[in-house]
C-alpha positions as CSV (number, residue, x, y, z in Angstrom):
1,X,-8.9,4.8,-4.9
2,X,-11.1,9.2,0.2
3,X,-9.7,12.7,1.1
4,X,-8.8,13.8,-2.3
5,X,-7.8,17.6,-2.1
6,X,-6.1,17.5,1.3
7,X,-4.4,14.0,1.5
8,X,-1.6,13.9,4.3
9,X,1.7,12.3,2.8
10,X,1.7,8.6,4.1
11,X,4.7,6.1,4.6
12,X,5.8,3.9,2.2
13,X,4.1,0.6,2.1
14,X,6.5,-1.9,2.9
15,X,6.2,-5.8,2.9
16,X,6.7,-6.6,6.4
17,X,3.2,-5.8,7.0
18,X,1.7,-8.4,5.0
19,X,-0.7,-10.6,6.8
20,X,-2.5,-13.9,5.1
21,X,-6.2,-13.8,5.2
22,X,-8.7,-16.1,3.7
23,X,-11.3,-16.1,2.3
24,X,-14.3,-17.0,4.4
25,X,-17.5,-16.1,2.8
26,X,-18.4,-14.1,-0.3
27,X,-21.7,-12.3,-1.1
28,X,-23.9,-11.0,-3.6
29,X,-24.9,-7.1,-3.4
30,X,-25.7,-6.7,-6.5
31,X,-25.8,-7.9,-10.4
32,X,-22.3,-6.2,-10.6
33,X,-20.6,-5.8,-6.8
34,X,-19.8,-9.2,-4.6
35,X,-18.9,-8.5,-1.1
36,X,-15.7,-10.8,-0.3
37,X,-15.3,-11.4,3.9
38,X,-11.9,-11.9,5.2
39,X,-10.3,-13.6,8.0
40,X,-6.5,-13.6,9.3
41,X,-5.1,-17.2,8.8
42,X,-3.2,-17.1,12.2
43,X,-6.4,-16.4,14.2
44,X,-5.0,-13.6,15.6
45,X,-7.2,-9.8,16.1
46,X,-7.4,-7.7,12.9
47,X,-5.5,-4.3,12.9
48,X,-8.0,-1.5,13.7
49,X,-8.8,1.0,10.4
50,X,-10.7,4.1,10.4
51,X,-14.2,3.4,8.4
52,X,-13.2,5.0,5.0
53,X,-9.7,3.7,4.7
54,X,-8.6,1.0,2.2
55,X,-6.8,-2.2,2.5
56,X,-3.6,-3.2,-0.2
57,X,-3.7,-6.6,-1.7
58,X,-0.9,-8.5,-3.0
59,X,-1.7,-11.4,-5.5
60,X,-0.1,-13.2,-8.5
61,X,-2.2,-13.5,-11.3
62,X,-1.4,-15.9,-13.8
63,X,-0.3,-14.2,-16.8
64,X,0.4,-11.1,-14.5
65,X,2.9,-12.3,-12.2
66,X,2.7,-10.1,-8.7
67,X,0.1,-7.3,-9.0
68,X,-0.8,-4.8,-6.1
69,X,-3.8,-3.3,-5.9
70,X,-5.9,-1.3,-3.6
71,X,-9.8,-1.9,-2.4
72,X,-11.9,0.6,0.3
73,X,-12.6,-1.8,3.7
74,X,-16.8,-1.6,3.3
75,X,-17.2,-2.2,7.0
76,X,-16.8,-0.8,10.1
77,X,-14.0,-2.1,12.6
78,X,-14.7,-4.9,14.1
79,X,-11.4,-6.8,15.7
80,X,-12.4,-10.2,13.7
81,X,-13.2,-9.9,9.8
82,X,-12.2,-7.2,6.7
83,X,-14.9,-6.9,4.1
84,X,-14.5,-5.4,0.1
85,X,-16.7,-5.1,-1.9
86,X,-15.7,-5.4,-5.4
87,X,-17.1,-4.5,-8.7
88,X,-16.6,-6.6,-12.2
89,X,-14.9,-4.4,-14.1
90,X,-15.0,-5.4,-18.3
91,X,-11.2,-4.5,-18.0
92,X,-10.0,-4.9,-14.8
93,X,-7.7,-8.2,-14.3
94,X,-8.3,-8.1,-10.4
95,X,-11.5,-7.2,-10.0
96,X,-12.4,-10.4,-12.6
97,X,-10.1,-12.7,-10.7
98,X,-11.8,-11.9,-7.2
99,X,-15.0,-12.9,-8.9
100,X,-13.9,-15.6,-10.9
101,X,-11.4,-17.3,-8.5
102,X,-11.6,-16.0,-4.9
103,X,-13.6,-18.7,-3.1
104,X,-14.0,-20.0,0.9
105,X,-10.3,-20.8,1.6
106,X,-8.9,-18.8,-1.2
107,X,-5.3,-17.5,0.7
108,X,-4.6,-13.5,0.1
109,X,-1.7,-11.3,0.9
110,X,-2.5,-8.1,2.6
111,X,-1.6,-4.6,4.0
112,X,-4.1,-3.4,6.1
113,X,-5.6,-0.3,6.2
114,X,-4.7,3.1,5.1
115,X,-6.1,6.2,4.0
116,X,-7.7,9.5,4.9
117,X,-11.0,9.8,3.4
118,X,-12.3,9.2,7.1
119,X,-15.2,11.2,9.1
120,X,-13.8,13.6,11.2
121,X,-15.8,12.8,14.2
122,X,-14.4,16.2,16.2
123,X,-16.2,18.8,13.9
124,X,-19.6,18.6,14.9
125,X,-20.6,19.7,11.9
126,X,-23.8,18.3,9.5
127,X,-22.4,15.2,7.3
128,X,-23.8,14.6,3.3
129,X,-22.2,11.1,2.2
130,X,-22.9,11.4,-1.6
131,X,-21.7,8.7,-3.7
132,X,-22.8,7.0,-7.0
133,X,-22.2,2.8,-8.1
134,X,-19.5,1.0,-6.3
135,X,-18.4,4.5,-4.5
136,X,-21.0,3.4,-2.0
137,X,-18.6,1.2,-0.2
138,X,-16.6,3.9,1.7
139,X,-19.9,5.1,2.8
140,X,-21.1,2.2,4.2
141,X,-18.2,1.9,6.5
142,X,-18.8,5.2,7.3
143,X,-22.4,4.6,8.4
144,X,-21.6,1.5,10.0
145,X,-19.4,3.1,11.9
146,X,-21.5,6.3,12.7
147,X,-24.5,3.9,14.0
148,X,-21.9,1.7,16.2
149,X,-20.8,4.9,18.1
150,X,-23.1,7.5,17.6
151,X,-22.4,10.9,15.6
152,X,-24.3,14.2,17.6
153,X,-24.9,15.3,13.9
154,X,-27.8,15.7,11.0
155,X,-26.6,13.0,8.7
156,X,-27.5,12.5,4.9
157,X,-27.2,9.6,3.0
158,X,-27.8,10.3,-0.9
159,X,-26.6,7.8,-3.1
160,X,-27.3,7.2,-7.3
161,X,-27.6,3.8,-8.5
162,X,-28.7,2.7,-12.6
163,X,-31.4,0.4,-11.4
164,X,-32.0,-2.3,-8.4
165,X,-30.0,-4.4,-10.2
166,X,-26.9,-2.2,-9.8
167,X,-28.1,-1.0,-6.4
168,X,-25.5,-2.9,-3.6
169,X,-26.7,-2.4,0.2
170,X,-30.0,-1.0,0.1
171,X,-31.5,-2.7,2.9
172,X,-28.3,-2.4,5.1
173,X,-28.3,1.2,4.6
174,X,-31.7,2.1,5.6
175,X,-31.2,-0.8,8.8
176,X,-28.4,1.8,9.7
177,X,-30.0,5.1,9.1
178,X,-32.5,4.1,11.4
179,X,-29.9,3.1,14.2
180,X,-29.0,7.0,14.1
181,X,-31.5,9.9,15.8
182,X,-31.4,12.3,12.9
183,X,-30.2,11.0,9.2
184,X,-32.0,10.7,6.0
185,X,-31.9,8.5,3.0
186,X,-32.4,9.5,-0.9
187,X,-31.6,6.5,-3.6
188,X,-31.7,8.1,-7.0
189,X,-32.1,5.4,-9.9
190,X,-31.1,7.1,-13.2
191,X,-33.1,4.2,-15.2
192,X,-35.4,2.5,-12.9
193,X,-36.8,-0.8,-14.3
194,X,-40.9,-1.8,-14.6
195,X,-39.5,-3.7,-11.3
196,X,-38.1,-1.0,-9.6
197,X,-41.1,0.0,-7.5
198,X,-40.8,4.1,-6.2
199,X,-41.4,4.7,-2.9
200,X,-40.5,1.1,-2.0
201,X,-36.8,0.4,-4.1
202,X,-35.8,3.8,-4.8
203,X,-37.2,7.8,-3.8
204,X,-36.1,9.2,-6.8
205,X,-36.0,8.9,-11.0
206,X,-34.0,10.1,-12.9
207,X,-29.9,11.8,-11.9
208,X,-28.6,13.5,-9.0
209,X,-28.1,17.4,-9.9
210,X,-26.3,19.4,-8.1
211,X,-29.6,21.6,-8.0
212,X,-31.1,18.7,-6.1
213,X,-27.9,18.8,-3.7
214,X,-27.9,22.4,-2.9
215,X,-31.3,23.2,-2.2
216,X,-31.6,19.4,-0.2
217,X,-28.4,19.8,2.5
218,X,-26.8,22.5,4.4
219,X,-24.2,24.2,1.9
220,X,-23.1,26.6,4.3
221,X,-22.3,24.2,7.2
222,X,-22.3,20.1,6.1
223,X,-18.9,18.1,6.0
224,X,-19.2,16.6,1.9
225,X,-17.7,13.4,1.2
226,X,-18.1,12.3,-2.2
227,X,-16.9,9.2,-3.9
228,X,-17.9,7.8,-7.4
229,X,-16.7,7.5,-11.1
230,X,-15.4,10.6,-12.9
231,X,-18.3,12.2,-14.6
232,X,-19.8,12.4,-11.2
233,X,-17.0,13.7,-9.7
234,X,-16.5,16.4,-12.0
235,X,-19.7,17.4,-11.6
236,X,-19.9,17.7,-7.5
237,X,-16.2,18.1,-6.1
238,X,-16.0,21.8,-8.3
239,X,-20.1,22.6,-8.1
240,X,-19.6,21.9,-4.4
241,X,-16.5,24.4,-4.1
242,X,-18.1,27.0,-6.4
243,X,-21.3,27.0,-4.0
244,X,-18.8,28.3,-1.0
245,X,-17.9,24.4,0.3
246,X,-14.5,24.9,1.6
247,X,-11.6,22.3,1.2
248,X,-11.7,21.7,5.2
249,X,-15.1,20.6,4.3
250,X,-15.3,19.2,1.2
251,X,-13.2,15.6,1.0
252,X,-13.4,13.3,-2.5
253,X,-12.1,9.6,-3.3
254,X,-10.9,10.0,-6.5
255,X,-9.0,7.5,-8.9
256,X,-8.0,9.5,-11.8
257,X,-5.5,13.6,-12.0
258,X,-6.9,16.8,-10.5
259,X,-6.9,18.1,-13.8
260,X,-9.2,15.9,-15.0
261,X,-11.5,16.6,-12.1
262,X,-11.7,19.9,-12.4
263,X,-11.7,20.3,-16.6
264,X,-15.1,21.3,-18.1
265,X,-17.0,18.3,-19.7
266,X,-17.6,18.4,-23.2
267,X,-20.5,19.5,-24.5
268,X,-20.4,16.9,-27.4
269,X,-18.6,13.9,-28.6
270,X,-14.9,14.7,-29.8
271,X,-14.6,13.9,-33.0
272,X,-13.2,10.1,-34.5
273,X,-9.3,10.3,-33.5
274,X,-7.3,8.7,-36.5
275,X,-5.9,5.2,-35.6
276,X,-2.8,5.9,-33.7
277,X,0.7,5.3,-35.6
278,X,3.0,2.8,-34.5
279,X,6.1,4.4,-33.5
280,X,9.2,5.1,-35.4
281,X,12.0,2.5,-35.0
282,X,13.8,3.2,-31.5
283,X,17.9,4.2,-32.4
284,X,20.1,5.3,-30.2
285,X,21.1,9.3,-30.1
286,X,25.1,9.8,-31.1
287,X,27.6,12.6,-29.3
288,X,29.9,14.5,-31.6
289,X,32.3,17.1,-31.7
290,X,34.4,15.2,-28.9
291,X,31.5,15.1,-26.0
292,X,31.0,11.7,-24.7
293,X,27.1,10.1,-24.3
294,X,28.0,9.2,-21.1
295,X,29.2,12.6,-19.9
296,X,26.0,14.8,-21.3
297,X,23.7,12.0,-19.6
298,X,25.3,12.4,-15.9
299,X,24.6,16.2,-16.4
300,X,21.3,15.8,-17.0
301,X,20.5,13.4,-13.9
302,X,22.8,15.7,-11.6
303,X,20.9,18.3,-12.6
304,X,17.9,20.3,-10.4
305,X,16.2,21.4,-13.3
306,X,13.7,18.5,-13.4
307,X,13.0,15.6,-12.0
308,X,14.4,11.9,-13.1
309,X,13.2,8.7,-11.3
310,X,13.7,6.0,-11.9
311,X,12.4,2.3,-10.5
312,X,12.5,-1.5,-10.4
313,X,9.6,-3.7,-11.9
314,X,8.1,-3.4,-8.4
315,X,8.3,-0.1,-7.9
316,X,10.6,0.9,-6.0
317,X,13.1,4.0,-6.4
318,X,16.6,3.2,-7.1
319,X,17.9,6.9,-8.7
320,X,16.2,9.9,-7.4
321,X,17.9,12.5,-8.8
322,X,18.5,16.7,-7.6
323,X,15.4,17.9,-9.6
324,X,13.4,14.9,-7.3
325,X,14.5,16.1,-3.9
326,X,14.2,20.2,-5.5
327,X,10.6,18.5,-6.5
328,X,9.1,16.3,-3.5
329,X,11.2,17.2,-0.7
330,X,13.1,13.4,0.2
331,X,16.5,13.6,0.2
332,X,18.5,10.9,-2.0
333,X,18.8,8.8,1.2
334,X,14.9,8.8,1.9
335,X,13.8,8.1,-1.9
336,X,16.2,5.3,-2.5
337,X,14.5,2.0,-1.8
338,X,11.1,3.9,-0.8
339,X,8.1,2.7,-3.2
340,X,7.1,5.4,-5.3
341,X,3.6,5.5,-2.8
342,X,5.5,8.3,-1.2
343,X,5.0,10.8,-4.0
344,X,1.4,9.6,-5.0
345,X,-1.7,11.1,-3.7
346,X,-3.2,8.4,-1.8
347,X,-6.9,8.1,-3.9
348,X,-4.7,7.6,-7.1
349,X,-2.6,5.2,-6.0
350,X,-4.5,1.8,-7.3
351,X,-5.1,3.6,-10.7
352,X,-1.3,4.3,-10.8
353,X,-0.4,1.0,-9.6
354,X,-2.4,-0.9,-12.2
355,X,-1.1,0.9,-15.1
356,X,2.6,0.4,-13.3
357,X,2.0,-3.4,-13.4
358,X,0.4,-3.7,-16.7
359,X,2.9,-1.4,-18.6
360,X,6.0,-3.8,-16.6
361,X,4.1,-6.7,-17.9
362,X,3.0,-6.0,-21.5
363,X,5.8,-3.8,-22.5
364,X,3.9,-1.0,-23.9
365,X,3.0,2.8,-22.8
366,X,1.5,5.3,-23.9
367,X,3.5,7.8,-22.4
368,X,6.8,6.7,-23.8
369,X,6.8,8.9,-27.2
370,X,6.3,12.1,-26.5
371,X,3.2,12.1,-25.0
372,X,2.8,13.8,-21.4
373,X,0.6,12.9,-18.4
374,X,-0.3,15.4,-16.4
375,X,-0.6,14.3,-12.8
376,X,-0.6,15.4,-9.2
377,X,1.8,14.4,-6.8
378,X,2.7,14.5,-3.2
379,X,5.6,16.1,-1.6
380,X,7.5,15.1,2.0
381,X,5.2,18.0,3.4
382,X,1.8,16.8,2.4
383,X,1.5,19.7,0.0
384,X,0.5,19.1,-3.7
385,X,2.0,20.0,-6.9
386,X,0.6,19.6,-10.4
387,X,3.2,17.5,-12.5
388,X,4.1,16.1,-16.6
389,X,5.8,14.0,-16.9
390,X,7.0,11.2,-19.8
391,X,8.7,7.4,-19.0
392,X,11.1,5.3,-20.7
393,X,10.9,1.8,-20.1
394,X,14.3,-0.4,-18.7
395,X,14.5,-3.5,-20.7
396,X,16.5,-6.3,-20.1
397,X,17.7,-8.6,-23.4
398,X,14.8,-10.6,-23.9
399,X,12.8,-7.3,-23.7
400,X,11.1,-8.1,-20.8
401,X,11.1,-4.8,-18.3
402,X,13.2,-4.2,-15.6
403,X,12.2,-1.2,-14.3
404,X,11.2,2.7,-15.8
405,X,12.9,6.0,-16.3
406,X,10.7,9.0,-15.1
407,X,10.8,12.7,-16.2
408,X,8.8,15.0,-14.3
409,X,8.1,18.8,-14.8
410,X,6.6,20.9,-11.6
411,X,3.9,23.4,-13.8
412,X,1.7,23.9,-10.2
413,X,2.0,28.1,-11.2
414,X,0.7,27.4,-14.7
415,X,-2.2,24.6,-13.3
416,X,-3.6,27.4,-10.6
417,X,-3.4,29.9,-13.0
418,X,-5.6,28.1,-15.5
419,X,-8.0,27.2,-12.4
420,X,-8.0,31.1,-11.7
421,X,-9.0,31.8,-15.2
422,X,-11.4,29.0,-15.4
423,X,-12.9,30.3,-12.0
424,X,-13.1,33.8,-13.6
425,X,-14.6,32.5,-16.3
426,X,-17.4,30.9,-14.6
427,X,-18.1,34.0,-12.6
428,X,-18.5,36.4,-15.8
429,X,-20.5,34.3,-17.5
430,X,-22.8,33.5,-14.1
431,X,-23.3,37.4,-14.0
432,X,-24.1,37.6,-17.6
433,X,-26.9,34.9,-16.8
């Protein structure tokens, strides 16, 4: 799960902000997305958020133990009540559960909000809220909060939905538009059904271009926030920035690595991969010729060549090595105890987290043979720096996991300069056109 390219490092979260809310009411938006209302247990004011942010939730899951996991806030501030907004995912164990279990009375644990994809309020500046599917929610804090105190700027409001089945807050959306002296409204449906009515349910058939965006809003002026799933992303975020949108302008919620974002999409299918091999048998690796294991392991976590990080099933740091503070920036001191939250981009964080949690319960990654994700990550300065890295898992006896062993690489130089080609790239062959 916001601002994407220019995320401001944030403090790691820590339990003794955790408040109980319940649940009071839930609600339908769509065939897919249920709206879940929440109210503090003690009665006492909610903590104020900036439209955009998200809220951390804290549950144990049977099967799953204690899971973390973050959701946008889809309303406004309003002192009383939280509300998420939470798509059934075929695969995801938290968004099934909310659906499933989550009922009036239904007690959660929570961290409330955080985040940066938030309107900045102070530019003055035209806003385009662009989203696709459940990326709608952040917007419609956004709005809501735009219509309760005003906004002194052109607004747009273009959103892409697969039908009116799929299509969550349609009416609320157009009740807020029309709170506001100058915005506009544009619901694309990709695959409108015979009872999807144009005109009346949706203005337009068929997907959102970026065509349709550039020659609909002002490109040389407008504030773009964009949320949605990948495909989307990769088209706007990089079409956006080629057409001149600069990075003070242009701000993403992303759940997913830059360098995904910004790769070219196939133009067809990959071919069938071959099933993958199960592993060699683990063995242990032997010193010789007089060197002790022990000794050549200490010089490779002392060390400032790379990173190693390591953490407990939770996820917290307990060895943060020379190569981590050359890295990130946190001394030993500050890393030790910190959640790793303080090195992770804050829209990647609930991707991150649910991999975390499912890898400490099932035993299994993908990333522990050899195989290298490449990541971004945040250091103490708020800067970014493109990362692989590989993880070995802690086990105890019973082979259950105790924590993970991290190796990270910093290959920011090589990342921009395969941007730069890219980019150079693109250029030639726009001329050539």
């Amino acid at each position: 799960m916001p601002e994407g390219n220019n995320a401001q490092i944030a403090a790691p979260a820590r339990t003794s902000g955790l408040r109980k809310f319940t649940v009071e009411r839930r609600q339908a938006e769509s065939d897919v997305i249920t709206s879940f209302i929440l109210r503090p247990v003690d009665g006492s004011p909610v903590e104020p958020h900036e439209p955009g942010q998200h809220l951390t939730m804290l549950l144990d899951l049977p099967g799953k133990g204690r899971v973390k996991h973050n959701y946008t806030i889809s309303c406004a501030p309003n002192g009383e009540t939280l509300r998420i907004s939470v798509k059934r995912e075929p695969k995801g164990g938290v968004s099934q559960w909310l659906h499933d279990e989550a009922r009036p009375g239904t007690e959660i644990e929570i961290l409330c909000g955080s985040g940066s994809f938030v309107l900045d309020r102070q530019s003055g500046r035209p806003v385009v809220l662009l989203s696709a599917g459940v990326g709608i929610t952040p917007m419609i804090a956004i709005l809501e909060g735009a219509a309760s105190k005003g906004l002194g700027a052109p607004l747009h409001f273009i959103h892409i939905a697969r039908d009116g089945a799929h299509h969550a807050f349609r009416d609320h959306v157009r009740e807020l538009a029309a709170e506001l002296s100058d915005a506009q409204v544009r619901f694309f449906y990709s695959h409108p059904r015979p009872a999807d009515v144009q005109g009346r349910d949706f203005d337009i058939a068929g997907r959102l271009t970026l065509d349709w965006v550039l020659a609909h809003t002002p490109v040389s002026d407008a504030d773009y926030y964009v949320c949605g799933p990948i495909g989307f992303l990769r088209t706007f975020v990089p079409g956006l920035a080629r057409a001149g949108v600069s990075d003070a302008r242009l701000h993403y919620e992303f759940f997913g690595t830059v360098e995904d974002l910004f790769d070219e999409e196939p133009e067809s299918a990959p071919p069938p991969q071959a099933p993958a091999q199960s592993p060699p048998p683990a063995r242990g690796a032997k010193a010789g010729g007089g060197f002790m294991r022990e000794a050549i392991g200490g010089v490779i976590l002392d060390s400032a060549a790379e990173a190693v990080i390591a953490t407990d099933r939770e996820g917290m740091i307990v060895l943060w090595n020379p190569g981590a503070e050359r890295i990130f920036g946190f001394s030993e001191d500050e890393a030790l105890g910190a959640s790793l939250d303080i090195i992770i981009p804050e829209p990647l964080r609930a991707r991150h987290w649910e991999g975390y949690h499912d890898t400490a319960r099932t035993g299994q990654s993908r990333y522990g043979a050899g195989d290298l994700l490449s990541v971004p990550g945040l250091r103490k300065d708020g800067k970014r720096v493109s990362l692989e890295f590989t993880i070995a898992l802690l086990k105890a006896r019973d082979g259950s996991v105790e924590g993970m062993v991290a190796v990270l690489r910093d290959i920011t130089a090589r990342f921009e300069e395969l941007k730069a080609l890219k980019k150079q790239l693109a250029t030639q062959s726009s001329e050539t056109r």
